[in-house]
N, C-alpha and C positions, 0 to 999 in steps of 0.2 A: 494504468491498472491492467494486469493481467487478465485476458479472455480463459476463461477456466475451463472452454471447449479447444481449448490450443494447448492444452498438459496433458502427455500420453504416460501413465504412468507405470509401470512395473511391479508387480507385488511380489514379496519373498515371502515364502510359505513355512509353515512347519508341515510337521511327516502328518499333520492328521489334516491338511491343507489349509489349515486357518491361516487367516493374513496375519501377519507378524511386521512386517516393513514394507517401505514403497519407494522404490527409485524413481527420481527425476531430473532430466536434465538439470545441468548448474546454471544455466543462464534461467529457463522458470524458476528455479531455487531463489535466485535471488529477485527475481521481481515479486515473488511470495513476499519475502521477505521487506523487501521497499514499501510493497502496500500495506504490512502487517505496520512495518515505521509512522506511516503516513496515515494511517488507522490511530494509533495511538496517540501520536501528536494531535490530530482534531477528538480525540476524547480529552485529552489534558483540557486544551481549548473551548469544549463548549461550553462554559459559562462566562464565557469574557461577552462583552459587547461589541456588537458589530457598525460596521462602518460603512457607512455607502460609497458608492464609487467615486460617486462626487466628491466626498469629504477625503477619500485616498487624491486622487485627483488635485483637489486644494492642496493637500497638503504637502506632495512632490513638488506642487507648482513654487509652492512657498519655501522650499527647504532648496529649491533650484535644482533639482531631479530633472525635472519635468520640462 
């Protein structure tokens, strides 16, 4: 997950100086972007049941993962 004290950003103004847009690097661009992915799949996700480690665990052992 991106450190949001590690994005130096740029702003483009209008003539009366309001911010209008923000430049950022393309490599933070995309881990925005990764997290915002990874934000949304555990939204999909939070009503499923969860598993404990043990039972992941069992169940690699069992499937021969593991």
């Amino acid at each position: 997950m991106i450190n949001l004290e590690n994005i130096h950003p740029q702003f483009i103004t209008d003539a009366g100086g309001k911010r209008v847009s923000v430049v950022i690097q393309l490599t933070e661009y995309e881990e925005l972007l990764e997290d915002i992915e990874d934000l949304a799949a555990m939204a999909e996700r939070r009503d499923e049941p969860t598993v404990t480690h043990e039972e992941v665990l069992a169940s690699l052992k069992r499937d021969g993962l593991l």
